[in-house]
VOGU-3710 file (C-alpha; in Angstrom, 3 decimals, decimal comma):
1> xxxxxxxxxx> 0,000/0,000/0,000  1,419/3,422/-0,919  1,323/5,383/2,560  3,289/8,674/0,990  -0,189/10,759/1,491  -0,718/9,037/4,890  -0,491/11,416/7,663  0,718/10,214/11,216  -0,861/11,669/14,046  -1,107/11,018/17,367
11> xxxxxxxxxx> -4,244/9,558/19,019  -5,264/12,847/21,067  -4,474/14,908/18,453  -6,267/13,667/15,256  -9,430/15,708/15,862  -7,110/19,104/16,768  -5,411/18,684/13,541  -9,135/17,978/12,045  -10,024/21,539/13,281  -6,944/22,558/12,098
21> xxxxxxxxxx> -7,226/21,852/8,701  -11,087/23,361/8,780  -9,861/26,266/9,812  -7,236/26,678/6,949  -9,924/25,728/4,019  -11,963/28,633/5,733  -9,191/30,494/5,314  -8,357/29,874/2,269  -12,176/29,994/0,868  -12,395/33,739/2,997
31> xxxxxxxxxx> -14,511/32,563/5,339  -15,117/34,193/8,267  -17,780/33,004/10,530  -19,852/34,448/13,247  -17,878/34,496/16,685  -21,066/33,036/18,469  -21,836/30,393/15,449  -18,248/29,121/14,959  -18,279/26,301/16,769  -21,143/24,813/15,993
41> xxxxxxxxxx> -20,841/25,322/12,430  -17,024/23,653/12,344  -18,276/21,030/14,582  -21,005/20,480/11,566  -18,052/20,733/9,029  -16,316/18,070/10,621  -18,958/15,576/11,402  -20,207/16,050/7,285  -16,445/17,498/5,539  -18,962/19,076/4,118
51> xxxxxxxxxx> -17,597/23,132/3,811  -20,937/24,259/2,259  -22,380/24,377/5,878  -20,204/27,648/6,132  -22,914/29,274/4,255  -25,895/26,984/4,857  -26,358/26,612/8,392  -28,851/29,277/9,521  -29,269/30,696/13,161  -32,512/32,824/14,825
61> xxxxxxxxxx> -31,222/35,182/17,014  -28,931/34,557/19,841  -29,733/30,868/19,065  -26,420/29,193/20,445  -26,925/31,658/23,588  -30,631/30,450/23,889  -29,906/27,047/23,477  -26,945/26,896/26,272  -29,078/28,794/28,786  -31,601/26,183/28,109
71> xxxxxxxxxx> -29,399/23,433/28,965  -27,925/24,730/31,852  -31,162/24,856/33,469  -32,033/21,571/32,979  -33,819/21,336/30,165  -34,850/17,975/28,334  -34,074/17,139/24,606  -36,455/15,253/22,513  -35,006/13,766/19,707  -37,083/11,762/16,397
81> xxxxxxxxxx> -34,301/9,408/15,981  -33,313/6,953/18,377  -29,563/6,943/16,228  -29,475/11,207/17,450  -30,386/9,758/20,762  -27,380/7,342/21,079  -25,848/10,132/20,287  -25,908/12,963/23,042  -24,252/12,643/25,987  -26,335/12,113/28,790
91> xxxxxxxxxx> -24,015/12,388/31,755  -23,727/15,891/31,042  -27,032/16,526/30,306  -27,660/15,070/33,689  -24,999/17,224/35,406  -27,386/20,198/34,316  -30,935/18,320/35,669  -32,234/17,503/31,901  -32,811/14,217/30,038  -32,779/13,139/26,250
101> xxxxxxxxxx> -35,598/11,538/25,105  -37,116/9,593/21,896  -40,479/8,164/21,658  -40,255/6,586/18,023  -39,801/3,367/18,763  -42,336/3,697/21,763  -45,729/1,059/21,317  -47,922/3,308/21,805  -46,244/5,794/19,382  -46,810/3,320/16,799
111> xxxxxxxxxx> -50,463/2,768/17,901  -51,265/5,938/17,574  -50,058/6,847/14,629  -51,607/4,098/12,906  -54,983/4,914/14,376  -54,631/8,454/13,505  -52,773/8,327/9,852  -49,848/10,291/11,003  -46,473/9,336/11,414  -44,642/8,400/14,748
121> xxxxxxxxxx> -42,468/11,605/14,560  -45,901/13,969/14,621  -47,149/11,962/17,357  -43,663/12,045/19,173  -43,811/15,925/19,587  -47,040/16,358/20,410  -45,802/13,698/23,754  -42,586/15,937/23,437  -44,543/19,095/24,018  -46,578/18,087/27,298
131> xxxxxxxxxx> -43,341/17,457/28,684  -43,674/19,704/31,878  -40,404/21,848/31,334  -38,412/23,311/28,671  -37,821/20,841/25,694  -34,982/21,598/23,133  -36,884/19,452/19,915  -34,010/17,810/17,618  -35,256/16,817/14,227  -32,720/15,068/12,407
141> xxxxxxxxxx> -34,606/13,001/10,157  -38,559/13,802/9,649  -40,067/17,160/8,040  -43,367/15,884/9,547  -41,970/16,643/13,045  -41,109/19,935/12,024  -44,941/20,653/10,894  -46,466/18,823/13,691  -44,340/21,964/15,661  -46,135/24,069/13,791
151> xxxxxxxxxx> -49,349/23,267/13,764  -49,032/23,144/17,736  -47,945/26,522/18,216  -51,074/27,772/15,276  -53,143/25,811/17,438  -52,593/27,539/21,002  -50,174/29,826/22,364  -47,669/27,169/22,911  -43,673/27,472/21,436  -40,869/25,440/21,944
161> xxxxxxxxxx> -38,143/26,678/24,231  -35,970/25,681/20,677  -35,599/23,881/17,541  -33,146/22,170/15,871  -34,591/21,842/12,542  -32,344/19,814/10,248  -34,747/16,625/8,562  -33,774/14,893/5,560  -35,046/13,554/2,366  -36,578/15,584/-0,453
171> xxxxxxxxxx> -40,536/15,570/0,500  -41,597/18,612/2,471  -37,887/19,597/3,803  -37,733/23,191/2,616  -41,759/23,750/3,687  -41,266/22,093/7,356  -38,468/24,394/7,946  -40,060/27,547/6,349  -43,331/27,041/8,480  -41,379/27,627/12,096
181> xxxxxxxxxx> -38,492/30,137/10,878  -38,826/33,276/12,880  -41,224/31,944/14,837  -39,277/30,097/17,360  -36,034/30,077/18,456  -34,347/27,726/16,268  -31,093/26,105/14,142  -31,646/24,881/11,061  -30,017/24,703/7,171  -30,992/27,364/4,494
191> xxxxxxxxxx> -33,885/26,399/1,639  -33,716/22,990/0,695  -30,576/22,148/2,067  -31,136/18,809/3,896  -28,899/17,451/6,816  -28,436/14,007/8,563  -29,371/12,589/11,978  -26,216/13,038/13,483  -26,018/17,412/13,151  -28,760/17,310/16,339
201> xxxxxxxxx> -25,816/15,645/18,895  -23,390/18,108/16,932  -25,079/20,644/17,848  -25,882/19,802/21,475  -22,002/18,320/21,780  -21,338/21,926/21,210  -23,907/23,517/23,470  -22,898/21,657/26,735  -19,259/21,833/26,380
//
């Protein structure tokens, strides 16, 4: 095997040299990124090496402020993956009082969305929302959890502490995230730029540190 382009890097220090080398394509592209969005948005970079994100990620305002606030005091996270769930790290959510929660692979879940023609990520933030504290809601994966937020808060005077709005797929992407934009405090990806499951434990990893 030819290892002339192979790198050699200490254990501890692959992900520094990671950030590194993020921070010289920014750089190099003219980048500059928002002192209060950085992190988050490299952190996306790295999980994806996907540089667009520079440009693509879009923030409400004081979003990463909101969002740490919220989990310093304890609040839970509801996430419509169980994959995004594996993913954040509960000890330290639990050093600040909160919890992360999914409900998609829950019985009843199922039950009820069967009974009511919906889909188990609808029916997982309505449960989501009667949670009695602040919820941080991270969609990774369904648009339909996105509208079921919205249709809550048209419904009653209800709105999610936050929103990290980042589903997949092609089918209602670009509406789910227009219908709660400016109306919530939220994180999310510009027009139909879709994401991945794993940007919502990015973005929390981020957020507790």
């Amino acid at each position: 095997m030819d290892k002339t382009n192979i790198e050699y890097v200490l254990p501890e220090e692959i992900e520094m040299r990671s950030f590194e080398i993020i921070a010289a394509e920014l750089a190099e592209r003219g980048i500059t990124l928002p002192a209060e969005q950085d992190m988050i948005t490299r952190r996306v970079i790295h999980t994806s090496a996907d540089f667009d994100y520079a440009e693509t990620m879009t923030y409400s305002e004081n979003a990463v402020e909101i969002a740490k606030n919220l989990i310093k005091n304890g609040a839970d996270i509801v996430t419509d993956t169980n994959m995004a769930l594996a993913g954040i790290n509960k000890k330290v959510l639990a050093s600040f009082g909160g919890e992360a929660h999914c409900y998609m692979a829950d019985a009843e879940v199922a039950a009820m969305a069967k009974e009511r023609r919906t889909t188990r990520a609808a029916i997982s933030m309505e449960l989501a929302a009667k949670r009695e504290k602040p919820v941080i809601f991270a969609v990774g994966n369904a648009p339909t959890a996105l509208i079921q937020i919205y249709e809550m808060m048209q419904e009653s005077n209800w709105r999610p502490a936050f929103v990290i709005g980042v589903p997949v797929g092609f089918v209602n992407v670009e509406a789910a995230k227009e219908l709660i934009l400016q109306r919530c405090p939220i994180l999310s990806t510009a027009e139909e730029r879709a994401a991945a499951m794993w940007q919502p434990p990015s973005v929390m990893h981020c957020c507790m540190s």
